[in-house]
DSSP file (Angstrom, degrees, kcal/mol; ACC not computed):
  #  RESIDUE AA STRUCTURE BP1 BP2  ACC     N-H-->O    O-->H-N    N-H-->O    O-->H-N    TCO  KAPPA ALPHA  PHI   PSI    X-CA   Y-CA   Z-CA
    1    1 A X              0   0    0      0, 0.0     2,-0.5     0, 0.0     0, 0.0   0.000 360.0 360.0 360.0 144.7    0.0    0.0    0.0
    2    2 A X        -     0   0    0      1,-0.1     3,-0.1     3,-0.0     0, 0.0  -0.881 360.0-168.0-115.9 141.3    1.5    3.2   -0.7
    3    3 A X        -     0   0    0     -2,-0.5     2,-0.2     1,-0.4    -1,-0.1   0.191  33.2-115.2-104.5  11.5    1.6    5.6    2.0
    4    4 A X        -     0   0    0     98,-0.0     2,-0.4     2,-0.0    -1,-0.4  -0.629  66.9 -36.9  88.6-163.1    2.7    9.4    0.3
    5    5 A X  S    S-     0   0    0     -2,-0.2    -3,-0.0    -3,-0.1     0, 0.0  -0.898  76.5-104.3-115.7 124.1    5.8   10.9    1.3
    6    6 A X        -     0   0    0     -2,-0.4    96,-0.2    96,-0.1     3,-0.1  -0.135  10.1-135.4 -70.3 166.5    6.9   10.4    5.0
    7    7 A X  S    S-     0   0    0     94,-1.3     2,-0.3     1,-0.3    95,-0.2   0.924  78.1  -6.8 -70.2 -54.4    6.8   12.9    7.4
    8    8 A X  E     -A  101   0A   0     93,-1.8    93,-1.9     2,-0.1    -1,-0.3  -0.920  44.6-141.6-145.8 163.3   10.3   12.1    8.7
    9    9 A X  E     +A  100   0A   0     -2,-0.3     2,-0.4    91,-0.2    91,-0.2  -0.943  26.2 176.9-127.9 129.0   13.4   10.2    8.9
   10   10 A X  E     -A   99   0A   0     89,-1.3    89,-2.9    -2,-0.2     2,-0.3  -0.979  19.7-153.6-154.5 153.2   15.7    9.3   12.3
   11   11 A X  E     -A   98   0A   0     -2,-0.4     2,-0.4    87,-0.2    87,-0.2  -0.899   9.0-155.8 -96.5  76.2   18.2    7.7   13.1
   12   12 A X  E     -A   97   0A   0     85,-1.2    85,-1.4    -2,-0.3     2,-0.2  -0.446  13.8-161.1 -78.9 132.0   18.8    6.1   16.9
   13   13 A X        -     0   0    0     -2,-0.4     2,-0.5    83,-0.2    83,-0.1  -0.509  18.3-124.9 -97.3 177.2   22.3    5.4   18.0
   14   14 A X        -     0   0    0     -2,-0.2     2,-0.7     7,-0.0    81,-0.3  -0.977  27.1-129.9-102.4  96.5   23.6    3.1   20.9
   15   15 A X    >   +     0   0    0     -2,-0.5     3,-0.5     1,-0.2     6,-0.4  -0.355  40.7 166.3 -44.5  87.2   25.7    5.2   23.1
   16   16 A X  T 3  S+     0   0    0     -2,-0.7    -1,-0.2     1,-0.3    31,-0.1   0.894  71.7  58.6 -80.9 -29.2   28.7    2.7   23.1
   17   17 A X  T 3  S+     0   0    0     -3,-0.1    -1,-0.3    30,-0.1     2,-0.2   0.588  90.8  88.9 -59.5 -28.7   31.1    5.2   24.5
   18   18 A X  S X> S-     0   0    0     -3,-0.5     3,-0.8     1,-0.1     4,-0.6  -0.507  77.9-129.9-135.6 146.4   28.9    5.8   27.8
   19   19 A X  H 3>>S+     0   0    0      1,-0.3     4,-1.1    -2,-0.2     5,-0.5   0.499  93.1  92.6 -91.0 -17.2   29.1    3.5   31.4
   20   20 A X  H >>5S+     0   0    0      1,-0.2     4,-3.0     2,-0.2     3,-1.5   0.987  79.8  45.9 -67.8 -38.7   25.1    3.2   30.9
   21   21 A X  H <>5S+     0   0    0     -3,-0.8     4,-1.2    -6,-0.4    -1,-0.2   0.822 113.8  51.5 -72.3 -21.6   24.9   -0.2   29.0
   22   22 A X  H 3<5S+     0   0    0     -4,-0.6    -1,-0.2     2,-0.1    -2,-0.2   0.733 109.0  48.9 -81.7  -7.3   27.4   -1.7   31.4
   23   23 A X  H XX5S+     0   0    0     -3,-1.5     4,-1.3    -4,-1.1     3,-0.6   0.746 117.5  41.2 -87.1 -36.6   25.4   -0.6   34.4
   24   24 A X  H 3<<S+     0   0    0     -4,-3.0     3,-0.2    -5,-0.5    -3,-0.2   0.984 123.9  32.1 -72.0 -41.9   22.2   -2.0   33.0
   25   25 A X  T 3X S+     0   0    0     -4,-1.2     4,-2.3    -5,-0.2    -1,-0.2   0.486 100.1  80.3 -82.5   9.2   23.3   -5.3   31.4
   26   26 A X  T <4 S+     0   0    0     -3,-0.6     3,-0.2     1,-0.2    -1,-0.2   0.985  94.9  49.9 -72.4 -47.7   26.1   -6.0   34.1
   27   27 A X  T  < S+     0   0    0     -4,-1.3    -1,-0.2     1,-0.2    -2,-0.1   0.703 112.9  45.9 -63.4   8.8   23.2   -7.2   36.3
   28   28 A X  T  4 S+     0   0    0     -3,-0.2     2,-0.3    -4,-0.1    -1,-0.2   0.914  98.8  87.4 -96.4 -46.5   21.7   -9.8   33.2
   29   29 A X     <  -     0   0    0     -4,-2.3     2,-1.4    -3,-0.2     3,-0.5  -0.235  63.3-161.2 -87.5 118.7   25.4  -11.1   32.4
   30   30 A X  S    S+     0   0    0     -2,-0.3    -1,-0.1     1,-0.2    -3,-0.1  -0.693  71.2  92.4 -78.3  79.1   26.5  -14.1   34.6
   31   31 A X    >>  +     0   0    0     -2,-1.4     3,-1.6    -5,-0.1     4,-1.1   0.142  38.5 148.6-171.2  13.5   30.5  -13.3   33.7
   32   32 A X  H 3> S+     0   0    0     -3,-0.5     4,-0.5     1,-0.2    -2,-0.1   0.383  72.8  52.1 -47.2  -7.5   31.5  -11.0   36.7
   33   33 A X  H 3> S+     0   0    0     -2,-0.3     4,-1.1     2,-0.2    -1,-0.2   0.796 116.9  36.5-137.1 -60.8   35.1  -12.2   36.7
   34   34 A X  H <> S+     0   0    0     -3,-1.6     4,-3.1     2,-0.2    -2,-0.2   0.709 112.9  60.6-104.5 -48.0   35.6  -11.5   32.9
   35   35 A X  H  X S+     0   0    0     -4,-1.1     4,-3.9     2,-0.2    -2,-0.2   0.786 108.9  43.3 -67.9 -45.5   33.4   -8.2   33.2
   36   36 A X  H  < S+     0   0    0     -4,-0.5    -2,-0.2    -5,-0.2    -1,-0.2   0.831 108.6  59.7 -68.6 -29.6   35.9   -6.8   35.8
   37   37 A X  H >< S+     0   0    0     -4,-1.1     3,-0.6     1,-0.1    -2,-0.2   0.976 108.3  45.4 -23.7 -78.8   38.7   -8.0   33.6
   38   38 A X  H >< S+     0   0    0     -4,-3.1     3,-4.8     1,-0.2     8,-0.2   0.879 106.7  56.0 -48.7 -56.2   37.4   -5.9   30.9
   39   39 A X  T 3< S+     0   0    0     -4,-3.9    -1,-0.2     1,-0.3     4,-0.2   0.537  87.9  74.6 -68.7  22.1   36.7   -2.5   33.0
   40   40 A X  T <  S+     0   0    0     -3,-0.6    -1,-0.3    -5,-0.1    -2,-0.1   0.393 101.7  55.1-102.5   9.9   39.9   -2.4   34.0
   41   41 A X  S <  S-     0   0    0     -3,-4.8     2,-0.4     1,-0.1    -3,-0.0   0.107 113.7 -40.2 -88.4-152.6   40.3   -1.2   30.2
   42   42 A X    >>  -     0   0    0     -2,-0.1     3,-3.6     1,-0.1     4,-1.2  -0.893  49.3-128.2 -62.6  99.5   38.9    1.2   28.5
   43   43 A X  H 3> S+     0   0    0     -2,-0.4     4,-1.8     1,-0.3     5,-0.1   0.674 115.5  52.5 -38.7 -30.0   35.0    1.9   29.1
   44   44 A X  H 3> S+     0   0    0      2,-0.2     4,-1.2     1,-0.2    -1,-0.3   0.625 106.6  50.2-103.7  18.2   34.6    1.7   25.5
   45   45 A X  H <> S+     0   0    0     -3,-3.6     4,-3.5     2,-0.2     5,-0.3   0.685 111.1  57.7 -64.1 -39.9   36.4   -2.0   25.1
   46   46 A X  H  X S+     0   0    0     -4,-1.2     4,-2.5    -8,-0.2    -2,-0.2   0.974 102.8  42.0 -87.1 -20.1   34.5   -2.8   27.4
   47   47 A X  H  X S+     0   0    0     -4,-1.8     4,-4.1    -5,-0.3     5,-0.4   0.933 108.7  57.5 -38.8 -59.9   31.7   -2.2   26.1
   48   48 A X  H  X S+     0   0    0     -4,-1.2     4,-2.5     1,-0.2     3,-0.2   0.965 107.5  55.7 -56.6 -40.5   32.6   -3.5   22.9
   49   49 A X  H  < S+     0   0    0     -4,-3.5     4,-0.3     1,-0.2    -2,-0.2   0.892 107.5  48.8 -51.0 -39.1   33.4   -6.9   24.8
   50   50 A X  H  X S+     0   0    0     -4,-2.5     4,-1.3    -5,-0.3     8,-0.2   0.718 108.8  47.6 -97.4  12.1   30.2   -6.9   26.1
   51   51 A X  H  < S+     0   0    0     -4,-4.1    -2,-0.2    -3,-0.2     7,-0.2   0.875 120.2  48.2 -85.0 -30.5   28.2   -6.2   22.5
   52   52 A X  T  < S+     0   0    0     -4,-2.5    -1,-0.2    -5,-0.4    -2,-0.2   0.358 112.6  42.9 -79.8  -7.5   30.4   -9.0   21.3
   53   53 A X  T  4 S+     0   0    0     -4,-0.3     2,-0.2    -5,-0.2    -1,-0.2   0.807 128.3  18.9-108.2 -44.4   30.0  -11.1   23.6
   54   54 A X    >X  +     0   0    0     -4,-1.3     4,-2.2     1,-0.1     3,-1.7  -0.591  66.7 169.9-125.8  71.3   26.4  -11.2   24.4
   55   55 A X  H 3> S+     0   0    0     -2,-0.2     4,-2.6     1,-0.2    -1,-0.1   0.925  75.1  57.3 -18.2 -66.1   24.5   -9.5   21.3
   56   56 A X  H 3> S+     0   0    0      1,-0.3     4,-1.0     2,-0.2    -1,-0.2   0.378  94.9  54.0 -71.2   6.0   21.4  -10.4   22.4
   57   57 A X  H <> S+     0   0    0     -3,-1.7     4,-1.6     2,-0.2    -1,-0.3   0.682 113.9  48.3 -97.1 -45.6   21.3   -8.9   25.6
   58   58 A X  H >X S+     0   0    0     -4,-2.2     3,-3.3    -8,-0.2     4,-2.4   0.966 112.6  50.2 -69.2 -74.0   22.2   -5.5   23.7
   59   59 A X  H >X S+     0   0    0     -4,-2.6     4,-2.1     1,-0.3     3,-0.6   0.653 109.7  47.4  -1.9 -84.5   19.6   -6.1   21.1
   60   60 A X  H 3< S+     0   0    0     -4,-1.0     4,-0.3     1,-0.3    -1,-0.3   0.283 112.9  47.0 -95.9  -8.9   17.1   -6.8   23.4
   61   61 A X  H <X S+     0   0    0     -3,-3.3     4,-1.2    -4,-1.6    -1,-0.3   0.701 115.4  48.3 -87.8 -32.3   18.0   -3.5   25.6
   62   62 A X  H XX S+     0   0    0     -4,-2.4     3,-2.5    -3,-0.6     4,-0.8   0.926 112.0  54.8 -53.9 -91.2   18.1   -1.2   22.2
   63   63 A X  H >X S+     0   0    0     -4,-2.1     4,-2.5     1,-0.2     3,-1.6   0.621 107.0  43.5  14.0 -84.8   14.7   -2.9   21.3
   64   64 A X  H 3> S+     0   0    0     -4,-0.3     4,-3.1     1,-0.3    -1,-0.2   0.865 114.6  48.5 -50.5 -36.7   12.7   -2.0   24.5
   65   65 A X  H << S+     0   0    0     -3,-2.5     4,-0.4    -4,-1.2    -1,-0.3   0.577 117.7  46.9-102.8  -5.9   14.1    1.9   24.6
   66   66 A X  H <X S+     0   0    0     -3,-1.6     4,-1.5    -4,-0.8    -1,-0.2   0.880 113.6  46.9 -21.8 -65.4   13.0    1.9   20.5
   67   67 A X  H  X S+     0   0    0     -4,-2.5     4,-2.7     1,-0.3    -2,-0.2   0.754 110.7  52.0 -49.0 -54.8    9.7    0.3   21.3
   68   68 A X  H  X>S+     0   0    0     -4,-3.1     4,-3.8     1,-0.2     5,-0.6   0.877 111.2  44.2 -46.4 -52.0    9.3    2.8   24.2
   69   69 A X  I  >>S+     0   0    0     -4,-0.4     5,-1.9     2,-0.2     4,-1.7   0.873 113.5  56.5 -81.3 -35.7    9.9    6.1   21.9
   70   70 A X  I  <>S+     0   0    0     -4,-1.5     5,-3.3     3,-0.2     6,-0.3   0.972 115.1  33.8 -52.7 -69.8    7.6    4.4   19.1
   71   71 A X  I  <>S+     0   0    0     -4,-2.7     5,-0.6     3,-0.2    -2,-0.2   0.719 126.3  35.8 -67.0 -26.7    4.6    4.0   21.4
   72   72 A X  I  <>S+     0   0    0     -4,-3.8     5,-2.0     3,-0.1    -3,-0.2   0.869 132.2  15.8-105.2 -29.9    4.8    6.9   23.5
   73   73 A X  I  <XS+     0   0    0     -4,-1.7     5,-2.8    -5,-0.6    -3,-0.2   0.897 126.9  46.2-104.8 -32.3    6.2    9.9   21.5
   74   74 A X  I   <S+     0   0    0     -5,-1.9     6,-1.1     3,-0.2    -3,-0.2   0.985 129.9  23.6 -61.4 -63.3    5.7    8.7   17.4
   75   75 A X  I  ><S+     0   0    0     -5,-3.3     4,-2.4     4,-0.3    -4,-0.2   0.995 135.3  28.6 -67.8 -65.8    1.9    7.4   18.1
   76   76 A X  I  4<S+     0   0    0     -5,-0.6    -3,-0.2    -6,-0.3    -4,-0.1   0.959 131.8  30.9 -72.9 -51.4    0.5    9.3   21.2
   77   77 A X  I  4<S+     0   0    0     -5,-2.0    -3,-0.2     1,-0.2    -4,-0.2   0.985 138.8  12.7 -91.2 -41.3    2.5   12.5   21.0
   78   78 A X  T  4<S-     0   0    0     -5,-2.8    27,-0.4    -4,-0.1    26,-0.3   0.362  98.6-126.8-108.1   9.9    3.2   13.2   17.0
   79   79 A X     <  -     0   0    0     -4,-2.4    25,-1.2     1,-0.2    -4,-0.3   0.671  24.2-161.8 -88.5-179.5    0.7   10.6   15.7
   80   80 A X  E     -B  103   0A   0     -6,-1.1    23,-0.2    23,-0.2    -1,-0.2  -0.182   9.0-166.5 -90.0 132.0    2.5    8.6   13.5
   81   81 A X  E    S+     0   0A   0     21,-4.3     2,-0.3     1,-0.4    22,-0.2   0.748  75.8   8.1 -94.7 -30.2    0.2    6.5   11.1
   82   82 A X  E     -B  102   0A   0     20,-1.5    20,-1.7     2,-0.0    -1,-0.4  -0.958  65.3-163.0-155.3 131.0    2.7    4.1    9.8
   83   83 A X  E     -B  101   0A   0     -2,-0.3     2,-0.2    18,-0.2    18,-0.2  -0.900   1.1-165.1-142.9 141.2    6.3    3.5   10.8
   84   84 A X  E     +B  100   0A   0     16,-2.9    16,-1.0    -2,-0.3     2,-0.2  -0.691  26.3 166.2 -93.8 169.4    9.2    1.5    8.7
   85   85 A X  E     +B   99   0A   0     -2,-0.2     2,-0.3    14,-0.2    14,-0.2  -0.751  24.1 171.0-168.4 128.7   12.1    0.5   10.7
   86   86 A X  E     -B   98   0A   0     12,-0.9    12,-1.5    -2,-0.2     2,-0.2  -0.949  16.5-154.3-128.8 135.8   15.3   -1.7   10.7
   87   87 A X  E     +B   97   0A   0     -2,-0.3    10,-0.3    10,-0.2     2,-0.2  -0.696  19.9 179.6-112.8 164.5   18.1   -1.7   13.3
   88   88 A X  E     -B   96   0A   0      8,-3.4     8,-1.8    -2,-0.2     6,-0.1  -0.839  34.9 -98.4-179.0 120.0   21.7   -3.0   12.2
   89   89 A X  E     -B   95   0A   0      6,-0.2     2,-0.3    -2,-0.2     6,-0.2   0.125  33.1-136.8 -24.3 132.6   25.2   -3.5   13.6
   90   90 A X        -     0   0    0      4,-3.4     6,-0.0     1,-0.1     0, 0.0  -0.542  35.5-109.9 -87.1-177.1   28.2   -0.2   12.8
   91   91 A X  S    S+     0   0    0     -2,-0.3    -1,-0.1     1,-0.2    -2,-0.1   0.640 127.9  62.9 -85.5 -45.4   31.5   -1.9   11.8
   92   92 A X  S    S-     0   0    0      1,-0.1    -1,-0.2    -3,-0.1    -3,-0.0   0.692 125.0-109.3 -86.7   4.8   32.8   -0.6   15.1
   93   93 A X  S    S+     0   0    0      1,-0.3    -2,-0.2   -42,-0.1    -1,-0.1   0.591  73.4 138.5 111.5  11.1   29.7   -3.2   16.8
   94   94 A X        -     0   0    0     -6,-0.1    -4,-3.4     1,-0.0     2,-0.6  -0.444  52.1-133.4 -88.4 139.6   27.5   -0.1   18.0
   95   95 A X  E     + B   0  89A   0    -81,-0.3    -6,-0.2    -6,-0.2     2,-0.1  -0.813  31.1 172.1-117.8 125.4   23.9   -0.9   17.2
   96   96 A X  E     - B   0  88A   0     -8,-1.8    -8,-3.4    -2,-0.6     2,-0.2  -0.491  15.8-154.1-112.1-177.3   21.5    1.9   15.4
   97   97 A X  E     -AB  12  87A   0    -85,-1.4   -85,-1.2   -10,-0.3     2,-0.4  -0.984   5.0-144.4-151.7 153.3   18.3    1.8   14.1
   98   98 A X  E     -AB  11  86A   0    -12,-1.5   -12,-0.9    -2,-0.2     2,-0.6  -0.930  14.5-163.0-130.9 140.3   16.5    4.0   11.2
   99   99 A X  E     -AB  10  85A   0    -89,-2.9   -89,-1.3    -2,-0.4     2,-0.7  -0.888  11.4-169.0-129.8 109.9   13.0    5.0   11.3
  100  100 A X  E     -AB   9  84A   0    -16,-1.0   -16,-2.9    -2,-0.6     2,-0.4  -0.899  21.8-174.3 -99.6 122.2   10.6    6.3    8.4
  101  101 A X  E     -AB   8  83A   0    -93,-1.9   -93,-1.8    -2,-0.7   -94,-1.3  -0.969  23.8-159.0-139.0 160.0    7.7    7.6    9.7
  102  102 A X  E     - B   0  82A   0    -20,-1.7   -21,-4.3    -2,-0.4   -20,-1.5  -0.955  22.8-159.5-120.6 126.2    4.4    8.8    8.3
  103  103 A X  E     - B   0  80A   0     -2,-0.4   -23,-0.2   -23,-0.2     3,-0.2  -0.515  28.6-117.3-101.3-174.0    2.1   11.3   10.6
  104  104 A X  S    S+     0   0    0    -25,-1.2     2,-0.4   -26,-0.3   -24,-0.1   0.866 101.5   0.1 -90.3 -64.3   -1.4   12.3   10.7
  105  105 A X  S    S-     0   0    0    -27,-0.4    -1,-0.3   -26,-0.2   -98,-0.0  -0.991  89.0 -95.0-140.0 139.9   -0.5   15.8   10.2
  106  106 A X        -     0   0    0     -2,-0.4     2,-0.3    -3,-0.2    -2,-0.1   0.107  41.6-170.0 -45.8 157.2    3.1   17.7    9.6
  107  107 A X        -     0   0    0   -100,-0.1     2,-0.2    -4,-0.0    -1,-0.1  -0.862  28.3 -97.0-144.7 179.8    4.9   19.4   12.7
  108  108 A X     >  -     0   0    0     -2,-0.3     4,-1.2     1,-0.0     0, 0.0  -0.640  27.6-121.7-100.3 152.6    7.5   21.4   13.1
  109  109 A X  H  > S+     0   0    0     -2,-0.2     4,-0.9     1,-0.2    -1,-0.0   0.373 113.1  61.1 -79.9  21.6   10.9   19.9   14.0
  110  110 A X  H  > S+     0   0    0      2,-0.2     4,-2.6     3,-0.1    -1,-0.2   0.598  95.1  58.7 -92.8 -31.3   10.8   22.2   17.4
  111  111 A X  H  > S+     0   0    0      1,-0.2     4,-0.7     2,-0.2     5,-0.3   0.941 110.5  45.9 -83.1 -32.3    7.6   20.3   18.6
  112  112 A X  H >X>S+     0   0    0     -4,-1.2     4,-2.9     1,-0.2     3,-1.6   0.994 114.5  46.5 -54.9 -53.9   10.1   16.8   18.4
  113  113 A X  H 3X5S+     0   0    0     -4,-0.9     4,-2.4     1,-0.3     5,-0.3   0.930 110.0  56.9 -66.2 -30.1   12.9   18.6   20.1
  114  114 A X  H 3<5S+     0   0    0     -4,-2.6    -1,-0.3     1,-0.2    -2,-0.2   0.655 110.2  37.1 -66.9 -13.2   10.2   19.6   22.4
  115  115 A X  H <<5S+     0   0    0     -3,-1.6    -2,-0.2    -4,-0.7    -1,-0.2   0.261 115.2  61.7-106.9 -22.1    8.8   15.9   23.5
  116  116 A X  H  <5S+     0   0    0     -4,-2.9    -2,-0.2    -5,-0.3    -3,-0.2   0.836 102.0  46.4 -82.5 -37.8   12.5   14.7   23.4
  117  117 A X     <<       0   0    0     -4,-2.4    -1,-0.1    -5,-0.5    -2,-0.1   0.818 360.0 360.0 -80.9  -6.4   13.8   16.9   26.0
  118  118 A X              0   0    0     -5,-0.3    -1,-0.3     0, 0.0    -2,-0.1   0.718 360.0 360.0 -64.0 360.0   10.9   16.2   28.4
């Protein structure tokens, strides 16, 4: 079915540089030994040890905090009629995701920036 020409295009990254995905998945990863190894490196080695070691754990924390921004700010705050979507490894293991989405009616990009800083 063809939907017009979307309203917008974004792009979500995975902060790999940042101490948050190691706080949050440290408590999923049975590997504490190996995990301490690692932070005695560089926050973003370890990191990259732990997208490489347990994808799916990263996956499945990207996912949810997509999922979240889909349902509450594309459909309920701007909505969004339609969305396309596919997420996909960088080279350096960071995982993004790219979004087309088609709203109801056009906005300004100030009213996004304005539901993203809330």
């Amino acid at each position: 079915m063809q939907k017009g020409t979307p309203t917008f295009f974004v792009t979500f990254s995975y902060n790999d540089r940042s101490d948050e995905m190691l706080r949050i998945l440290a408590n999923k990863i049975d590997d504490s030994v190996q995990i301490k190894h690692e932070t005695k490196k560089s926050l973003y080695e370890t990191n990259k040890y732990i997208i490489r070691r347990y994808p799916n754990l990263v996956i499945e924390n990207f996912e949810s905090r997509i999922r979240h921004i889909i349902c509450h700010v594309f459909f309920i705050v701007l909505l969004a009629t339609d969305i396309w979507r596919v997420s996909e490894f960088q080279d350096r293991d960071s995982i993004h995701s790219h979004q087309v989405v088609w709203c109801k009616t056009p906005f300004r990009v100030e009213q996004l920036m304005h539901v993203v800083k809330q």
